[in-house]
C-alpha positions in Angstrom: 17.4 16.2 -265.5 18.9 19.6 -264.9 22.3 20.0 -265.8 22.9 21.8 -262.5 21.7 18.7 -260.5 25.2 17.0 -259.5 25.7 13.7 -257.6 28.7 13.5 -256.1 30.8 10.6 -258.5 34.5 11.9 -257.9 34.6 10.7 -254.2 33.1 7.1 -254.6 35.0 6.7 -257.9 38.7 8.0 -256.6 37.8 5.8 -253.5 37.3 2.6 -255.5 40.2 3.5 -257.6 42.5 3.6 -254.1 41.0 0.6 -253.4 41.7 -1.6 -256.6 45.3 0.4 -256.3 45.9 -1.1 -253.0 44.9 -4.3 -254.4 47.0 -4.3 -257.2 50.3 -5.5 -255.5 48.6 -8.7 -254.1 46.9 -9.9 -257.2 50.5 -9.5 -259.0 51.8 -11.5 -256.0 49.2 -13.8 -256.5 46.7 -13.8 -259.4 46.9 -17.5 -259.3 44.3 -17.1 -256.4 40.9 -17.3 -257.8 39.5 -15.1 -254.6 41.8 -12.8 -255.1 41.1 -12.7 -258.9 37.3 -12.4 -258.3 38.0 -9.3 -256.0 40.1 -7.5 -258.5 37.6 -8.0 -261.3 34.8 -6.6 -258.9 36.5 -3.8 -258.1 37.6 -2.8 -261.8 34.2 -3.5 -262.7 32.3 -1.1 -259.8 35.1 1.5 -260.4 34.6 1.1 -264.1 30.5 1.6 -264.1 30.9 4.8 -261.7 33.5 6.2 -264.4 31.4 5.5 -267.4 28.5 6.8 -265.7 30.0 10.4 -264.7 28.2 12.6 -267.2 31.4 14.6 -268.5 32.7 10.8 -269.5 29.3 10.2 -271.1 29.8 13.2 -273.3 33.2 12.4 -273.7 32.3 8.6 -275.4 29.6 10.2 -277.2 31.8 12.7 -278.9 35.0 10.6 -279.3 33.0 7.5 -281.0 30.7 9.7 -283.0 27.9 7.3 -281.6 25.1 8.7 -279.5 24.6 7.3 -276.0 27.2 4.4 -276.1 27.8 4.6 -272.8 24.9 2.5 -271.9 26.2 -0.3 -273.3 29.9 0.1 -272.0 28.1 1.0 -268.3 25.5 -1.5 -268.5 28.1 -4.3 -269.3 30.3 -3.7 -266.4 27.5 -3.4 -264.5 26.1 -6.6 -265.2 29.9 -8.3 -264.6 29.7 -6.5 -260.9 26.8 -8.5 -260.0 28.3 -12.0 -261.6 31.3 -11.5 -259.9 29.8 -10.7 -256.7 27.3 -13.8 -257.0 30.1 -15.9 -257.4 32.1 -14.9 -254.2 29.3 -15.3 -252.1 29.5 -18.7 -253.4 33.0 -18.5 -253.1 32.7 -17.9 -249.1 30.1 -19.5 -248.3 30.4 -23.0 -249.6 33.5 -25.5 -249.4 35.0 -25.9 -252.8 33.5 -28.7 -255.0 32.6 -29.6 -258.5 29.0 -28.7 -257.9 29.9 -25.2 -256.7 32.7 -24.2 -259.2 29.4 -25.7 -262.0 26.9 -23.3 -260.4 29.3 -20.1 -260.7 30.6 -21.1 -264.2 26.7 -20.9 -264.9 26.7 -17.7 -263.5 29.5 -16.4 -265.6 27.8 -17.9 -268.7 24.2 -16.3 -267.9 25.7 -12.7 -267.4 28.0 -13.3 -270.2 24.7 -13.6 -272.4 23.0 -11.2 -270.8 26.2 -8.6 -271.4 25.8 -9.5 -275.4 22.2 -9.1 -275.6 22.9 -5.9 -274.1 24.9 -4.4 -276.8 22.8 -6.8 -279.9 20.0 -4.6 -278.5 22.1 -0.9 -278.1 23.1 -1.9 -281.6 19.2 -2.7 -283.1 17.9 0.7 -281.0 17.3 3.8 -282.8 19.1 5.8 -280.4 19.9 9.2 -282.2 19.4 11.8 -279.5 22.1 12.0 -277.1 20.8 11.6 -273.4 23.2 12.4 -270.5 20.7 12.2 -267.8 17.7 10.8 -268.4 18.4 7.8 -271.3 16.4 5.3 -269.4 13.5 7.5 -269.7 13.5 9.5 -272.7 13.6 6.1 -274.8 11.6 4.0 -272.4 9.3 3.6 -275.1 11.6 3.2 -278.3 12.2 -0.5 -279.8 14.7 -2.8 -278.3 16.5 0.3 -276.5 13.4 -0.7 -273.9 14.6 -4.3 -273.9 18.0 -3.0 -273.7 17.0 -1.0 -270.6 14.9 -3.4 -269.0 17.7 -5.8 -269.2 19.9 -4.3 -267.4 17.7 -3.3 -264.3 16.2 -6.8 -264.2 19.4 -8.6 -264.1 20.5 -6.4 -261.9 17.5 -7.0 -259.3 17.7 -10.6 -259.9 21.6 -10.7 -258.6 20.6 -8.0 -256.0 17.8 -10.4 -254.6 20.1 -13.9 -254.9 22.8 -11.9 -253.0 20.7 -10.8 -250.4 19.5 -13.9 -249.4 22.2 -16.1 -249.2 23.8 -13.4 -246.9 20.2 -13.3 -244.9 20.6 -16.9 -244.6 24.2 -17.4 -244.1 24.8 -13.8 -241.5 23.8 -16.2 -238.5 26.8 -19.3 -238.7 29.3 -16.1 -239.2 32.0 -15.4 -236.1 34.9 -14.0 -237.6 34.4 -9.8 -236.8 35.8 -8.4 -239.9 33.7 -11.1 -242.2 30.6 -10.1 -240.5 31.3 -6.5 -240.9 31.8 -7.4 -244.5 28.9 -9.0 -244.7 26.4 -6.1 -243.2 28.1 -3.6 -245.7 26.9 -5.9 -248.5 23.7 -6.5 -247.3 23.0 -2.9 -247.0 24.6 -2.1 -250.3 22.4 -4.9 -252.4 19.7 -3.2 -250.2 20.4 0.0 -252.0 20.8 -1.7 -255.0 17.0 -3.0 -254.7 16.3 0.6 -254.5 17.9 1.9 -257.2 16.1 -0.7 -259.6 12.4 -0.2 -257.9 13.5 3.6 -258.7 13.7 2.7 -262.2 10.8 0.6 -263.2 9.1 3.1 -261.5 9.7 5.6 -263.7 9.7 4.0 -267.0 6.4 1.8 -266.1 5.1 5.4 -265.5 6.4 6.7 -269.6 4.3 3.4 -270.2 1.4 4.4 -269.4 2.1 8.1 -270.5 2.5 9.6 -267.0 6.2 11.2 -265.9 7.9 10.0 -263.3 11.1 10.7 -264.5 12.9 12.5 -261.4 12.8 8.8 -259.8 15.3 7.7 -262.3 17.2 10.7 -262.8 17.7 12.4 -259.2 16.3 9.3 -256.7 18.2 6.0 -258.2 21.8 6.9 -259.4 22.6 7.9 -255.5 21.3 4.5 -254.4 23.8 3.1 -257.3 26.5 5.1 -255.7 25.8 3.5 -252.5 25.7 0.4 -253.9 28.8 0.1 -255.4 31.1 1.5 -252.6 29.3 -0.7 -250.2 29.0 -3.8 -251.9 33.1 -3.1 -252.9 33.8 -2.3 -249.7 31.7 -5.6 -248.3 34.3 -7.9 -250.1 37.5 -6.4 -249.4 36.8 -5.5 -245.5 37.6 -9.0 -244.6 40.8 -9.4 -246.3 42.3 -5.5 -245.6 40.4 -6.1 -242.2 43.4 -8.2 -240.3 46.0 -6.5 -242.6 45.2 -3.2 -240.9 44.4 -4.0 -237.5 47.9 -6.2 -237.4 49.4 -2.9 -238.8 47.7 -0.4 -235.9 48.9 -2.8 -234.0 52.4 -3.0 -235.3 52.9 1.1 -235.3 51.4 0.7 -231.7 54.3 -1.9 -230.5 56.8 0.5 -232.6 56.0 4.2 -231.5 55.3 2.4 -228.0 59.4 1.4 -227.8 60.4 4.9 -229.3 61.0 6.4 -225.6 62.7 2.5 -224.3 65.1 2.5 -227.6 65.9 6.4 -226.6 67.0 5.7 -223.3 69.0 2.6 -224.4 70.5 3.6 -227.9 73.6 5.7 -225.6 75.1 2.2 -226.0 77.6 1.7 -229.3 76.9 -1.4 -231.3 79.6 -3.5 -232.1 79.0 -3.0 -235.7 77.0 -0.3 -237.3 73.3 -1.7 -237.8 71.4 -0.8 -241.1 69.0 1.4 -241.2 65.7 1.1 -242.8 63.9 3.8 -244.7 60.1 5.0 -244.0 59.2 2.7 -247.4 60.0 -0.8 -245.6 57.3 -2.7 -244.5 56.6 -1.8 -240.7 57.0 -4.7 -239.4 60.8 -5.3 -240.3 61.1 -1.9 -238.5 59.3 -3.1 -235.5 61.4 -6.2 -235.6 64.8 -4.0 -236.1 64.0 -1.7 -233.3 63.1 -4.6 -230.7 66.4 -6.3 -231.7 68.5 -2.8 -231.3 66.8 -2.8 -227.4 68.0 -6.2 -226.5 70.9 -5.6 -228.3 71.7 -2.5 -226.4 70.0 -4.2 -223.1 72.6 -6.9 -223.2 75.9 -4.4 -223.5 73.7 -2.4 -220.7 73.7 -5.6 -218.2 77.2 -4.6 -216.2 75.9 -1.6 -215.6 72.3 -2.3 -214.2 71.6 -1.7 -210.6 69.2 -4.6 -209.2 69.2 -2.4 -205.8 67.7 0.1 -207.7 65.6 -1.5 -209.3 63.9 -3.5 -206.5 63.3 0.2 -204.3 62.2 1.6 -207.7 59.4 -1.6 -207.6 58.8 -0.9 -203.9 58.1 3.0 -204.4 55.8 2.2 -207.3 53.8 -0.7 -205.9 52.7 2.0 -203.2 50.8 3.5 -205.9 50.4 1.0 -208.6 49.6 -2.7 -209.5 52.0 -5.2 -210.0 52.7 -5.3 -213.6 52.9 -1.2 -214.0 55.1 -1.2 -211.1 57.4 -3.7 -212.4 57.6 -1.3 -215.6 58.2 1.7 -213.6 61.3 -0.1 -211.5 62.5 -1.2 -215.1 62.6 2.3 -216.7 64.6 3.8 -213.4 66.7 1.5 -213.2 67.6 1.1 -217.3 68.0 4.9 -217.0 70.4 4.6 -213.9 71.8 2.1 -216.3 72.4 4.3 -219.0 74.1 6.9 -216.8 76.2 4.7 -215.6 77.6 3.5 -219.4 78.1 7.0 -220.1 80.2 7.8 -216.9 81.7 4.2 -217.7 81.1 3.1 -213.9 80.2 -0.6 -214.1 78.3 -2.4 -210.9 79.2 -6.1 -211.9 82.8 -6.8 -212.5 84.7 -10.1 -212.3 84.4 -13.6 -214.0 80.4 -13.9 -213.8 78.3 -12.8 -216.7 75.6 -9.9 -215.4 72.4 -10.2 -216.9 69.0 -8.0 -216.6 66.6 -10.3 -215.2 63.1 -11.5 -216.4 61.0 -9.0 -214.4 62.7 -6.0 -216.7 63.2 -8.3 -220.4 59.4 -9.5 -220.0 58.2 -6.5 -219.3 59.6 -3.9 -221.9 56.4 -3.0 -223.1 56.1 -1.6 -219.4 58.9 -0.4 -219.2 58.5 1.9 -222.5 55.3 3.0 -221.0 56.7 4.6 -217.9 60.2 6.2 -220.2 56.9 8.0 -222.5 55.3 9.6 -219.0 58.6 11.4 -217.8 56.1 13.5 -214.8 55.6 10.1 -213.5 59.0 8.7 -214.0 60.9 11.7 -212.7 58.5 11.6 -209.3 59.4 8.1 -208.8 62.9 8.3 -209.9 63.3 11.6 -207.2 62.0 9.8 -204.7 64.0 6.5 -205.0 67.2 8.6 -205.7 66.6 10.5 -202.5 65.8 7.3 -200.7 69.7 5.7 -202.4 71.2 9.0 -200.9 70.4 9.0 -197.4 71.0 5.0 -197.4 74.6 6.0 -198.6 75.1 8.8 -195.8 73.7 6.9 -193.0 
């Protein structure tokens, strides 16, 4: 392979790396989880193969060992632990825990287990003294045991790769839950390129077999396929457990730039005490949670001061042009506005012995509400118009 043929490892590597970073805090939280053990060690495992497999790092090994081409063994091995891992957590979702399941994956582990030392019994009986940073599978296609060692790999590979595939094929069908199925294609697709990749390869060391070259379909056809593979199939297992997490936090930052406009009109008010304040490094959702507590907060100091005359012609000028729910919002912005004009000229509307309070149609509505505060064009033309209305009811 030419030397200025170059696949693209940095991105899928640095992306597994993120991955297996993000990871890292729940498996210290808990590594007691055996999913959530089996997902780390896939993804140190994928990252690990693409990291070996870069060819500066297989120069690198080669030169700081002083032994030729012992990479293979180190990539091959980690290789071979990506697709035990990822047998067993198939198994892991698809079937109900029980003593015959947790027998079938410790056979797993104890199959690849071999099949990892017979990888490097055979490295270590193979006359391997050329250094090969491309093309290894090729070059010594036809030397003693370094062929077994070769055809090891690829085989077990194919064999997981197959397994895999159908037990997804088979199991896609009873699957509801969106972010599992969407798991689920990205591994199906990703053992798919797997198959690829190991076709690639017998191909072209059946072809040094039978002294023909085939070479370019291990060397510039299979390793993208492996790329593939190993972000997809990484990707596969992780999607349904970062899945929620992220959709509940684009959710959450929704909700929480959403209020930004409600807690601006409303924060006029002084607190009692001074409230803490959270940094941009706590979780989102104890902001979200602190912000909707400052509104009602501030909403509850704001209650002598809220018009419900304005807010029932605010409601009647919006419903003129709007449905019932964004109307109700609209009336609850003007009139929590009017509110918070009035605090700051310190003009009350409800005095005496009974407790004002802002009724249900503004407090259930806030998300409304914070709507209409984030379109001021909107706002202001309503607002105008039911202030102009207030006025000449007050002349006449």
């Amino acid at each position: 392979m030419s030397p200025h043929f170059h696949i693209p490892y940095v991105l899928p590597t640095v992306l597994l790396a993120t991955a297996l970073l993000l990871k890292a805090p729940t498996f210290l939280r808990a590594m007691k989880d055996a999913d959530v053990r089996a997902t780390t060690i896939l993804l140190t495992c994928a990252t690990a193969v693409l990291v070996v497999i870069t060819p500066a790092n297989i120069h690198r090994l080669n030169v700081w060992t002083g032994v030729p081409n012992i990479a293979a063994p180190w990539a091959y091995s980690f290789l071979t632990a990506f697709c035990a891992t990822g047998l067993t957590m198939i198994m892991r979702w698809r079937e109900p825990p029980s003593k015959r399941r947790d027998r079938r994956m410790r056979a797993i582990y104890w199959i690849y287990a071999g099949i990892i030392a017979a990888l490097w019994v055979t490295f270590i009986l193979a006359d391997v003294p050329e250094p090969r940073i491309y093309d290894l599978d090729t070059y010594y296609a036809t030397t003693p045991w370094m062929r077994e060692h070769t055809l090891l790999y690829v085989l077990a590979h194919m064999v997981s790769s197959l397994i895999a595939a159908y037990m997804l094929w088979k199991w896609y069908p009873e699957v509801t839950h969106r972010w599992l199925r969407t798991g689920l294609v990205c591994l199906q697709v990703g053992y798919a390129s797997g198959l690829v990749f190991d076709a690639a390869k017998l191909a072209a060391m059946s072809a040094r077999w039978t002294g023909h070259n085939l070479d370019w379909m291990s060397t510039k056809a299979a390793p993208p396929f492996a790329l593939l593979e190993a972000v997809l199939v990484a990707l596969g297992f992780i999607a349904p457990q970062i899945g929620p997490w992220f959709q509940k936090s684009g959710r959450e930052l929704r909700d929480y730039r959403c209020l930004r406009a409600l807690w601006r009109t409303v924060r006029v008010v002084q607190p009692a005490a001074a409230a803490a304040r959270f940094g941009w490094w706590v979780p989102l959702d104890l902001r979200l949670l602190q912000r909707q507590q400052r509104i009602h907060d501030a909403l509850r100091l704001l209650a002598p001061y809220f018009c419900h005359d304005t807010y029932q012609r605010a409601r009647t000028a919006a419903l003129a042009e709007f449905d019932d729910e964004q109307a109700k919002g609209i009336a609850g912005a003007i009139a929590l506005q009017d509110a918070a004009d009035a605090y700051q000229r310190r003009q009350p509307r409800h005095t005496g012995d009974q407790i004002p309070r802002i009724g249900p149609d503004v407090i259930d509505h806030l998300d409304q509400v914070a709507r209409a505060l984030s379109r001021p064009r909107l706002f202001d033309s309503i607002r105008q118009r039911v202030t102009t209305t207030e006025s000449a009811d007050t002349h006449a």
